[in-house]
NUVO-828755 format. One line per field, with one value per residue (C-alpha): y, x negated, z; residue number from 1; residue in one letter. Coordinates in steps of 0.02 Angstrom, whole numbers, plus 50000, padded with zeros to 5 digits. Layout:
yy = (Y, ...)
xx = (X, ...)
zz = (Z, ...)
n = (NUM, ...)
res = (A, ...)
***
This chain:
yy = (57458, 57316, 57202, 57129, 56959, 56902, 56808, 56652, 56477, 56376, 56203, 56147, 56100, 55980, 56078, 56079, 56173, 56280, 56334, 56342, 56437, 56566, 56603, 56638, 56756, 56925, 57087, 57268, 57271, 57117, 57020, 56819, 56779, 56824, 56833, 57024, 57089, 56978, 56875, 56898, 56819, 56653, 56694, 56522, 56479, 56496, 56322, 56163, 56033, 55845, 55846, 55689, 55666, 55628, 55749, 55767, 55933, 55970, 56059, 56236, 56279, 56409, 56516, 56464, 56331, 56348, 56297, 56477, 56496, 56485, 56312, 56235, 56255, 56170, 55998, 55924, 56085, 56031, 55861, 55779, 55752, 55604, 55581, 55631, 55710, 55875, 55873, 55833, 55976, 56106, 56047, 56061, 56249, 56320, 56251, 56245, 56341, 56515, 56644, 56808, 56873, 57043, 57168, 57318, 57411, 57258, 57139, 56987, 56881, 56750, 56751, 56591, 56535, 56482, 56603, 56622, 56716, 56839, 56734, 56614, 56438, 56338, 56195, 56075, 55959, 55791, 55678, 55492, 55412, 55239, 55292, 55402, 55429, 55510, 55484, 55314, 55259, 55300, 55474, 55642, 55809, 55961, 56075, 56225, 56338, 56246, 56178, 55985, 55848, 55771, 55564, 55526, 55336, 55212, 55102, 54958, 55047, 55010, 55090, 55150, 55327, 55470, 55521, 55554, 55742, 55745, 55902, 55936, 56096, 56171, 56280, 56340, 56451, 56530, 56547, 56635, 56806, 56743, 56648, 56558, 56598, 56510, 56362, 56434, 56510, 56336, 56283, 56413, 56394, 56211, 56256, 56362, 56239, 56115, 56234, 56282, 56094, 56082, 56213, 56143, 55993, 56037, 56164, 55966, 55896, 55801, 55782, 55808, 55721, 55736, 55577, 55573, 55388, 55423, 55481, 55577, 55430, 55347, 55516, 55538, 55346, 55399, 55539, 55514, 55653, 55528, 55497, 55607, 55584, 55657, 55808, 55961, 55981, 56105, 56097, 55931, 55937, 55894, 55791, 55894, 55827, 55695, 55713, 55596, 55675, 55576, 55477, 55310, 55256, 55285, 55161, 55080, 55141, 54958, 54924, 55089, 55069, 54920, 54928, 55072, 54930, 54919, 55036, 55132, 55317, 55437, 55653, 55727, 55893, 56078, 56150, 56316, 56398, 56424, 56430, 56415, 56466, 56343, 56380, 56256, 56259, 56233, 56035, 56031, 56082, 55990, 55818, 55860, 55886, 55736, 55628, 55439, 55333, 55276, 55440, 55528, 55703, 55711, 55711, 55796, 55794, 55919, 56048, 56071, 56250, 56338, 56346, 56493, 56641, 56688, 56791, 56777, 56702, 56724, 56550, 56497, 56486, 56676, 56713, 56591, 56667, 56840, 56835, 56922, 56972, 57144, 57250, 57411, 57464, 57632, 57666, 57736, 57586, 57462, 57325, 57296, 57203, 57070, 57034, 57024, 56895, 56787, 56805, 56737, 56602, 56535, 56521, 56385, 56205, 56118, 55960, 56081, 56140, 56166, 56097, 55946, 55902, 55809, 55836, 55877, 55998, 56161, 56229, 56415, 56530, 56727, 56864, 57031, 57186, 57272, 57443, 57506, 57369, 57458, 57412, 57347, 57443, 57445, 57351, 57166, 57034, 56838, 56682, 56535, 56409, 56262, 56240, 56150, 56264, 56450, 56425, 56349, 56506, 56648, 56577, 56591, 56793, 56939, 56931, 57109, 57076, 57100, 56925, 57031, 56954, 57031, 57136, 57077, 56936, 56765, 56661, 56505, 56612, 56605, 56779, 56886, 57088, 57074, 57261, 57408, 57531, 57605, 57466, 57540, 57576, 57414, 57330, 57421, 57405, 57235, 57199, 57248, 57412, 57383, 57521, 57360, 57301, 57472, 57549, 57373, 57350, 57229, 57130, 56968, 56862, 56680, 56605, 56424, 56284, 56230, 56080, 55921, 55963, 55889, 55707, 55743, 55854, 55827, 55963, 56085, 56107, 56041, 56229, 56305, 56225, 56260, 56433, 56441, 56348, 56487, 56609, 56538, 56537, 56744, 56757, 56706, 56774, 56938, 56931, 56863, 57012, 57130, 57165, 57095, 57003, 56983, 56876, 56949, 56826, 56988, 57007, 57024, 56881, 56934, 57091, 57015, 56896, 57031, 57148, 57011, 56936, 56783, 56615, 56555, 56416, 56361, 56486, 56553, 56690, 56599, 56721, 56890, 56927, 57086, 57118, 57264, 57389, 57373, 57489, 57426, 57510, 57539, 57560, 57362, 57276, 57112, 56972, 56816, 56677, 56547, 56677, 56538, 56379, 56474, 56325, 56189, 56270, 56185, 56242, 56276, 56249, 56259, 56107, 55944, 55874, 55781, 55854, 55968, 55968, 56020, 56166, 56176, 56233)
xx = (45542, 45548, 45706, 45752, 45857, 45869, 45725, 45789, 45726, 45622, 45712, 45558, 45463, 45486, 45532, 45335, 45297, 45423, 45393, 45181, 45233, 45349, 45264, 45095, 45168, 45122, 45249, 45228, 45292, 45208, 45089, 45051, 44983, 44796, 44675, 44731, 44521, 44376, 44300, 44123, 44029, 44128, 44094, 44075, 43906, 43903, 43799, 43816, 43702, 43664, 43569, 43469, 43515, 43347, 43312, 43271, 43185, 43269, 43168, 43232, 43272, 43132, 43194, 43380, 43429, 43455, 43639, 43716, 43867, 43960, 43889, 43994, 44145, 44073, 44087, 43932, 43822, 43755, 43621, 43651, 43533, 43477, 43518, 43351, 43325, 43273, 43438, 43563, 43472, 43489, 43689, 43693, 43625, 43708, 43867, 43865, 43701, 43632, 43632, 43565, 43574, 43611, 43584, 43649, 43576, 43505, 43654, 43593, 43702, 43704, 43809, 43834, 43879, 44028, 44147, 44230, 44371, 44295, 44120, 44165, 44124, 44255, 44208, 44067, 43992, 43947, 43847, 43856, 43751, 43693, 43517, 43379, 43210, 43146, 43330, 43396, 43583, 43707, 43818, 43735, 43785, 43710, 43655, 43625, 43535, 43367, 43431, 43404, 43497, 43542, 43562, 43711, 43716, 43606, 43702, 43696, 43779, 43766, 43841, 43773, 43728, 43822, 43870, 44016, 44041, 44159, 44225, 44294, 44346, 44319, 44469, 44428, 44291, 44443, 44529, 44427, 44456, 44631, 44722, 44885, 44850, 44674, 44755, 44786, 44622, 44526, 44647, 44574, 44405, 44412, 44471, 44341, 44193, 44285, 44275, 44091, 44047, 44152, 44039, 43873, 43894, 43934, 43771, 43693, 43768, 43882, 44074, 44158, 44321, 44428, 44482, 44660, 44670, 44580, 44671, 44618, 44593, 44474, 44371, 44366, 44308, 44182, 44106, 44131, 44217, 44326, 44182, 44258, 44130, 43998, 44091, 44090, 44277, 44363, 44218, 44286, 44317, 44466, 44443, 44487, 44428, 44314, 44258, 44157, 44011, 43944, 43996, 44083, 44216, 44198, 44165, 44302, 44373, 44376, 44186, 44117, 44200, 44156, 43971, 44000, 44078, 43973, 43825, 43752, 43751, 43641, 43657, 43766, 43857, 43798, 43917, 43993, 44065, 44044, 44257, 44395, 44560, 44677, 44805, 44935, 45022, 44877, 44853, 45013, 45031, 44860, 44943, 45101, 44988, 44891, 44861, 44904, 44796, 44860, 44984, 44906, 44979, 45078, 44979, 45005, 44943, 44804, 44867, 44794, 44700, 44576, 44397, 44369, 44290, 44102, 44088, 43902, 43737, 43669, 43634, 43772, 43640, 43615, 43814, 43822, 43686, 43748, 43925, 43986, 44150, 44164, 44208, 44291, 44321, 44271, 44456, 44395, 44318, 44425, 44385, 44453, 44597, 44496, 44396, 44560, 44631, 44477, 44493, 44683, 44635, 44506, 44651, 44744, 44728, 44612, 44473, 44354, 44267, 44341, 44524, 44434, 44422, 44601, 44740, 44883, 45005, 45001, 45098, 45034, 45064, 44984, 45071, 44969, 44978, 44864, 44813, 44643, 44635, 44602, 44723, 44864, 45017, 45002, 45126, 45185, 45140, 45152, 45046, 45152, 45018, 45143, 45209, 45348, 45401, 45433, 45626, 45597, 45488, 45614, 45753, 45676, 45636, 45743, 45852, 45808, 45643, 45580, 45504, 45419, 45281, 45127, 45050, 44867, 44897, 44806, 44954, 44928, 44926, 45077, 45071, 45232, 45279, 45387, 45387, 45284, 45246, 45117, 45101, 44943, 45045, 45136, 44978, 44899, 45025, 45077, 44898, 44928, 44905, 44716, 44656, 44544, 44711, 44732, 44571, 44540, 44571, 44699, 44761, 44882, 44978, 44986, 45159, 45155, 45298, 45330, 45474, 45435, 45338, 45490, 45458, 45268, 45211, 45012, 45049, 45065, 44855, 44835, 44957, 44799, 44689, 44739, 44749, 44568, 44523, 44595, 44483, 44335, 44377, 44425, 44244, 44144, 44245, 44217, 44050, 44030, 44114, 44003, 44108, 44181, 44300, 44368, 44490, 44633, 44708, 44817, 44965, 45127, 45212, 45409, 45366, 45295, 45443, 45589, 45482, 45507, 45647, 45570, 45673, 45602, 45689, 45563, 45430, 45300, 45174, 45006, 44844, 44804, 44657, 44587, 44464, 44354, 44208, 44128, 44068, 43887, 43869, 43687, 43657, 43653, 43468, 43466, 43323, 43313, 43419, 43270, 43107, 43078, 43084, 42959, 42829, 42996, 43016, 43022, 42926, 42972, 43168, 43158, 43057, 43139, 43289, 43199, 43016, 43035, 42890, 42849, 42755, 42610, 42624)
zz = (56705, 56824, 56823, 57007, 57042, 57218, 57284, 57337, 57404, 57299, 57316, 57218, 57403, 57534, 57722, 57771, 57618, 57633, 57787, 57767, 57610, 57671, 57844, 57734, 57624, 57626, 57640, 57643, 57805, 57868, 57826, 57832, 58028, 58050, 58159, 58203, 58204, 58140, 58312, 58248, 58392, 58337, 58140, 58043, 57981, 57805, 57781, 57809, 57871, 57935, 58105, 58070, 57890, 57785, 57656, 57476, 57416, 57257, 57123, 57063, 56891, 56800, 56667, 56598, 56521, 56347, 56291, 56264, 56337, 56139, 56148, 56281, 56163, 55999, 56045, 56011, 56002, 56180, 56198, 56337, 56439, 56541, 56730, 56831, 56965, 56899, 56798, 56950, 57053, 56913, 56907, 57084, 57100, 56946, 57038, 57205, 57240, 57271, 57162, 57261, 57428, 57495, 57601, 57690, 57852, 57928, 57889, 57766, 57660, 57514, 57355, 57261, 57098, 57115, 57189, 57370, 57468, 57564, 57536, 57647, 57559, 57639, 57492, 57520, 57397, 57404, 57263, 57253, 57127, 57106, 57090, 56989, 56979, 57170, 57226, 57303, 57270, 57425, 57466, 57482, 57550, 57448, 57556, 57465, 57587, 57572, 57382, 57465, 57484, 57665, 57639, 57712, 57675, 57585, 57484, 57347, 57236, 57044, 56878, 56698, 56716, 56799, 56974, 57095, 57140, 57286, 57366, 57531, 57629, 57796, 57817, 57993, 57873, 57789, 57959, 58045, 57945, 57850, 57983, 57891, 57722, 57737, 57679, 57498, 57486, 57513, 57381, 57251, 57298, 57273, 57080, 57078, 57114, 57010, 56840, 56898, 56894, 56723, 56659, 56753, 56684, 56500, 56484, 56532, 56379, 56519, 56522, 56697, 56747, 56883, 56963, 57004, 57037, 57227, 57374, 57537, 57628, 57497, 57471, 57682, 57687, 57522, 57596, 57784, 57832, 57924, 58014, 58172, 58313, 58174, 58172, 58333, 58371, 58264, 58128, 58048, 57837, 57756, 57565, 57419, 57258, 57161, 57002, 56892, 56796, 56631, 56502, 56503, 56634, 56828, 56945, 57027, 57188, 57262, 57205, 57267, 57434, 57454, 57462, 57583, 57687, 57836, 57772, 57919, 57905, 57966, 58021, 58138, 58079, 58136, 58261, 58120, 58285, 58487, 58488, 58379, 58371, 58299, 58155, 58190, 58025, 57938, 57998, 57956, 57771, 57764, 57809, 57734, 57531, 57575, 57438, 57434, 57302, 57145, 57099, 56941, 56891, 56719, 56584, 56416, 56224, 56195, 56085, 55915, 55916, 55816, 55899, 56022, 55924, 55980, 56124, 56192, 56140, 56309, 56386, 56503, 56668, 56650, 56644, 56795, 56905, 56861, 56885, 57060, 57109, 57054, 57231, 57133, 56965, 56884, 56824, 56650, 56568, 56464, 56329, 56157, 56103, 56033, 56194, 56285, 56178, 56182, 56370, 56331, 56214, 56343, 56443, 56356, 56369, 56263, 56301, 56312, 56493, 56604, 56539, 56499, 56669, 56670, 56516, 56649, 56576, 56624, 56762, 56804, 56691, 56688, 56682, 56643, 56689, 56551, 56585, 56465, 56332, 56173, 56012, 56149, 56229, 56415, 56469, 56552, 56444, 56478, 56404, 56419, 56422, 56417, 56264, 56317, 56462, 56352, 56386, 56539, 56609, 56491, 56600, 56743, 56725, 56723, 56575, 56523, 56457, 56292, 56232, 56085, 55956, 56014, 55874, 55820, 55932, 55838, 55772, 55903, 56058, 56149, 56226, 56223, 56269, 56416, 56394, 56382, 56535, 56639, 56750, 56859, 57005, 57042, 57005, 57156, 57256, 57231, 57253, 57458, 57385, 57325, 57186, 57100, 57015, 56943, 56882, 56797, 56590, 56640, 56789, 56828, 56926, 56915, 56924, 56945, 56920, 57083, 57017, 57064, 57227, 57360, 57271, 57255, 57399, 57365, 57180, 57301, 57318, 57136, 57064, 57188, 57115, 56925, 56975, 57037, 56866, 56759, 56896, 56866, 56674, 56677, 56783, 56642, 56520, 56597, 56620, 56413, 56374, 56481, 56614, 56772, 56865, 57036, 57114, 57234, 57348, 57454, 57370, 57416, 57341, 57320, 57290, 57135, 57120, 57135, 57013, 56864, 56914, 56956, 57012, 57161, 57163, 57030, 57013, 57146, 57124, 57189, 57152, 57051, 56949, 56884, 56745, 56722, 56723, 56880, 57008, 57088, 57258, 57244, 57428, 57417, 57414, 57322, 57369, 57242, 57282, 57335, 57334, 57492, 57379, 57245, 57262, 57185, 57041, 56868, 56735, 56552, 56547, 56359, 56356, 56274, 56391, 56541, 56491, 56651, 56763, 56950, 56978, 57092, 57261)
n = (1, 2, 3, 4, 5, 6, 7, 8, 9, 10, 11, 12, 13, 14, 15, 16, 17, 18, 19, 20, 21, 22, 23, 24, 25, 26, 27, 28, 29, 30, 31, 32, 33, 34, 35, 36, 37, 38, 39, 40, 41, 42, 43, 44, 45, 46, 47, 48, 49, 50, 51, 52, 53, 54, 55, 56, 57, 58, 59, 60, 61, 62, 63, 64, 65, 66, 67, 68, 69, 70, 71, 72, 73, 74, 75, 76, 77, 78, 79, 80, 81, 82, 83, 84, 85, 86, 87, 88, 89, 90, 91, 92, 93, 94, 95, 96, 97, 98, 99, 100, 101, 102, 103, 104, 105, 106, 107, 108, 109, 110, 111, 112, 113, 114, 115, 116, 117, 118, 119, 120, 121, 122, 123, 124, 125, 126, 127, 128, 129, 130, 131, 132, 133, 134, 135, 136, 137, 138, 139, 140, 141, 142, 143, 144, 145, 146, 147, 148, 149, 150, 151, 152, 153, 154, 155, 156, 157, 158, 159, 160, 161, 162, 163, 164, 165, 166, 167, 168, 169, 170, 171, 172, 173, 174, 175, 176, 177, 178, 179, 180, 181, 182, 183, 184, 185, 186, 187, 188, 189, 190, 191, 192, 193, 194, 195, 196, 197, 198, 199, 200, 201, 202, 203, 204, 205, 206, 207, 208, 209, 210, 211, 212, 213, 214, 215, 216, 217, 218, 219, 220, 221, 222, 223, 224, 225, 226, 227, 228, 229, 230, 231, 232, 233, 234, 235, 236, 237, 238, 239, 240, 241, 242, 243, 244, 245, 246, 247, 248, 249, 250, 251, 252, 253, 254, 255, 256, 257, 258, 259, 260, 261, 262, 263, 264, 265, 266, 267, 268, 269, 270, 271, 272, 273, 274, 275, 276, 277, 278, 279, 280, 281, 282, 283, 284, 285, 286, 287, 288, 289, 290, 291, 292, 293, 294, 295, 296, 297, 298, 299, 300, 301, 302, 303, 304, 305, 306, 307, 308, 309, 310, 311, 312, 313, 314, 315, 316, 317, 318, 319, 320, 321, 322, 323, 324, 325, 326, 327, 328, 329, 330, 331, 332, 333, 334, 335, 336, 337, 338, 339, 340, 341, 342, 343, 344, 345, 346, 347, 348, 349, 350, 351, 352, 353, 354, 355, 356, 357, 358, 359, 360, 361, 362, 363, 364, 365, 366, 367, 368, 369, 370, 371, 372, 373, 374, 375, 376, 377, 378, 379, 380, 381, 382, 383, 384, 385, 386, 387, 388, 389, 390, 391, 392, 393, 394, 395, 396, 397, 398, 399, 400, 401, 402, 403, 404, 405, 406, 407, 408, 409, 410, 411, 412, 413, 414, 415, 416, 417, 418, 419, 420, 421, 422, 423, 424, 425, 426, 427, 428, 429, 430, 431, 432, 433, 434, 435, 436, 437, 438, 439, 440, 441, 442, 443, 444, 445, 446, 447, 448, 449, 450, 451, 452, 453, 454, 455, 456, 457, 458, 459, 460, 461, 462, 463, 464, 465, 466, 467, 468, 469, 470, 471, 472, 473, 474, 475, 476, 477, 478, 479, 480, 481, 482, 483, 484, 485, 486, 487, 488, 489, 490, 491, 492, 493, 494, 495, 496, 497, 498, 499, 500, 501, 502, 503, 504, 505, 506, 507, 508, 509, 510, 511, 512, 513, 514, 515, 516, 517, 518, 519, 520, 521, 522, 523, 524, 525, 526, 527, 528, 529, 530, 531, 532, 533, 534, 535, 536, 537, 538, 539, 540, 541, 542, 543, 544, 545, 546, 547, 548, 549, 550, 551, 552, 553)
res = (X, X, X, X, X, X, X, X, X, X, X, X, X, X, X, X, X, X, X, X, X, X, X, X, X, X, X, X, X, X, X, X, X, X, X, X, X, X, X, X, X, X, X, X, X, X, X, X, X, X, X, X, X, X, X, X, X, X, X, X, X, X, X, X, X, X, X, X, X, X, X, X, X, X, X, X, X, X, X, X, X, X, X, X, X, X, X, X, X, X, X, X, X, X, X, X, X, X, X, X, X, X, X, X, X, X, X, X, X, X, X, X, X, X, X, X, X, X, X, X, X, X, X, X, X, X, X, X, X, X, X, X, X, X, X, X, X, X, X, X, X, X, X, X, X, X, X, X, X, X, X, X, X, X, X, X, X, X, X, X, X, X, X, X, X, X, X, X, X, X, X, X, X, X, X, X, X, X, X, X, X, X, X, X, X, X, X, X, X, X, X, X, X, X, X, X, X, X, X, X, X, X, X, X, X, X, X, X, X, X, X, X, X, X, X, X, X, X, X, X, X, X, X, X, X, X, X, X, X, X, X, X, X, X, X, X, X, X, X, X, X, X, X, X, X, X, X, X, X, X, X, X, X, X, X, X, X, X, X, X, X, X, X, X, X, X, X, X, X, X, X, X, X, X, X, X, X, X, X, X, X, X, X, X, X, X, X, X, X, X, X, X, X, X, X, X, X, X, X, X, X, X, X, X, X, X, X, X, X, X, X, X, X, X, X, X, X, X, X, X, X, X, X, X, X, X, X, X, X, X, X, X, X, X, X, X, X, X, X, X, X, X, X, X, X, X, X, X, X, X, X, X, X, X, X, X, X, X, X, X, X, X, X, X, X, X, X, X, X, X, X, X, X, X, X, X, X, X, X, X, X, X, X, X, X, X, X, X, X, X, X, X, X, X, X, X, X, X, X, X, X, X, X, X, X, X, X, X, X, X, X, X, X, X, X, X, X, X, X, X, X, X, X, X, X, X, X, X, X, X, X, X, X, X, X, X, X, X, X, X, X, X, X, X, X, X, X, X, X, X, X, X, X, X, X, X, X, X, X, X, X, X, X, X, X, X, X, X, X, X, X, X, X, X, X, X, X, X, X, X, X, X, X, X, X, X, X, X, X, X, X, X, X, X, X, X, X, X, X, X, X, X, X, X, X, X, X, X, X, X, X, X, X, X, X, X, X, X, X, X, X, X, X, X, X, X, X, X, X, X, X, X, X, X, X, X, X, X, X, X, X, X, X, X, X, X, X, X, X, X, X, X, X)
***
């Protein structure tokens, strides 16, 4: 059913990313360089923290807050509330924070809100805030073992209400178990924690941007990452991301870094590992995407759509603290038609979380592979989410497929039949031959636009990134619907690519997603996220916005 075209070299990258992206692709009959068998003495530690560094006990959230997760897309259904302290530690664990831990014959791990490859949390966050209530202005890392934040730097800092979130990655974290393809995994994670923050914020009544006008260096210099004799060799972070949380307009880059200027800072960095091996390539692609200041992505007009239909009154802190990455799939249970295309519709670009983050036009663009979705032919379908890129993309895939008008499909949706088929077993197998893409209602593949990379090399993270955005977006989805998602960064790429007939020139396949009913593996034990941090808790989070109150020890 598949139509084939020779997979040839995407002219859309410079040499470095040609090379990074071609040695970390993964075939049937070899995969990207790894590690060969996980080191496990030398296993990264999961957290973070500042030697040093003084801290700030955060208070934990009691109960859920009570925007439902419907609210977050009627603009104006959600107050906002005002910048305390309470409120920035409730953002910071619905986000970045703990959401269970588990165990299994003496082994003991965490699971966090925000999603991971292989639970491995390469993404750290920082906050910078020009003061609240029990919090002094300077930078602050968010350590979210002990839900506290380690001061960094003291600084005269000064702005009407909001805060800095920065985020950086450690990508020897992802290296340790992933070798050469750790590099794209940090990428997704990163749009991961960015749509979790998107979604944080907005159940706070707060917008979220991302700010496109800062480069590397001015993030490193922000959060002092560049900071290298702070850092054990080999455990150093690379800057990812800052975005601006709150109303109004950001402070300037100039004006924040300059009352770093000179500031002393305090904490020296936990050693993650005894020994390291070192993924050349990686440093390399790193440098190669860096970011220079100034260079903002291209932007485009929001489309006019009709309002996402209801899916879930629950409020949107019990979808976040509930949502796991589903490990298998039962193979019999599917979902309607109509939750599918509300799972499609939340895909699409609007200024509403976590699109609303920047208005760049779309550039990765799902195709599915829907298997149990009641109402809809099995089959390959595609959502062009561009609206200026359908001929673009059509000319770009095999010529024989289908194009067809999807039947029951809402009008504005740009989803199309490529053509119909029992597409369980290339899912699996393209899937490095995992069952999860098959016993799911439906599963994808993300093919991004890679044109325009060889002038501006630093897109290359930011098609990553959008992927993990439209991740996080299927996770919630999935769980609003009453099932669950899980995202699948082993696939084999041109298999994918000579399957559709994909142009590489132009077109790369950069993550799969599947959607389903979940199997829970009840020999698992589950312990509440911070049963330690009981005596922080705030009390009634139905109370007015800012009425929260400490509990007693």
């Amino acid at each position: 059913m598949f139509g084939v075209l020779a997979v040839g070299h995407h002219g859309g990258m410079n040499e470095t990313l040609r090379h990074y992206h071609e040695l970390s692709k993964h075939h049937p009959q070899r995969m990207a360089p790894g590690p060969g068998r996980l080191d496990w003495v030398n296993q990264p530690d999961p957290f973070r923290h500042y030697e040093g560094a003084p801290r700030v006990e955060l208070p934990l959230l009691a109960g859920e807050l009570p925007p439902a997760f419907d609210d977050l897309f009627r603009p104006g259904a959600v107050a906002a509330r005002p910048f305390t302290l309470d409120n920035l530690a409730h953002l910071l664990e619905l986000t970045l924070g703990l959401a269970d831990w588990k165990s299994f014959r003496g082994n003991r791990w965490a699971l966090r809100c925000n999603p991971s490859s292989g639970n491995l949390h390469p993404t750290e966050g920082y906050l910078i805030t020009a003061g609240v209530t029990g919090l002094d202005a300077g930078v602050y890392h968010y350590q979210p073992h002990d839900h506290c934040l380690e001061r960094r730097a003291a600084a005269p800092l000064s702005w009407q209400e909001g805060v800095l979130v920065a985020l950086t990655g450690i990508h020897w974290r992802e290296a340790w178990k992933y070798g050469m393809r750790a590099f794209r995994y940090c990428q997704h994670d990163c749009g991961h924690a960015q749509a979790a923050l998107a979604y944080g914020a907005a159940a706070l009544g707060w917008p979220a941007r991302l700010l496109d006008q800062w480069g590397d260096e001015s993030i490193a210099a922000l959060t002092g990452v560049d900071r290298t004799a702070d850092f054990p060799p080999g455990d150093h972070e690379t800057p990812e991301a800052l975005l601006w949380i709150g109303a109004g307009h950001p402070p300037a880059m100039d004006e924040v870094l300059g009352a770093l200027a000179g500031v002393p800072w305090q904490g020296r960095a936990n050693g993650l590992s005894r020994d390291h091996r070192e993924w050349r390539d990686i440093p390399a692609v790193a440098a190669a995407t860096g970011k220079p200041p100034g260079h903002a992505v291209a932007t485009a007009p929001w489309p006019v759509l009709p309002p996402l239909p209801a899916v879930s009154s629950h409020p949107v802190s019990h979808l976040v603290r509930r949502r796991r990455s589903a490990q298998a799939f039962d193979g019999v249970s599917g979902i309607d038609a109509a939750a599918f295309f509300r799972m499609v519709d939340a895909l699409m670009p609007r200024p509403l979380p976590p699109w609303s983050l920047s208005p760049a036009a779309p550039r990765v663009h799902p195709v599915f592979f829907v298997h149990r979705v009641a109402g809809l032919e099995p089959g390959v379908y595609c959502l062009v989410r561009d609206a200026g890129a359908p001929d673009a993309l059509r000319e770009a895939l095999a010529t024989d497929w289908h194009w067809s008008a999807v039947a029951g499909c809402p009008a504005h949706l740009p989803l199309f039949l490529l053509g119909p088929g029992d597409t369980r077993g290339f899912a699996a197998t393209a899937s490095c031959q995992q069952d999860i893409a098959a016993d799911s209602a439906f599963s994808l593949a993300m093919l991004a636009d890679m044109e325009a990379l060889d002038q501006q090399p630093w897109l290359y993270r930011r098609r990553f990134w959008e992927a993990g955005l439209m991740g996080q977006v299927l996770y919630l989805e999935a769980e609003a619907a009453g099932v669950q998602g899980t995202g699948i960064g082993c696939y084999f790429d041109d298999v994918v690519h000579e399957a559709l007939g994909v142009d590489t020139r132009r077109y790369q396949d950069l993550y799969h997603f599947t959607v389903g009913g979940a199997v829970v593996d009840a020999r698992l034990e589950s312990e509440p996220p911070y049963a330690h941090l009981q005596r922080r808790l705030v009390g009634d989070a139905s109370a007015a916005p800012g009425a929260g109150h400490h509990g007693a020890d």
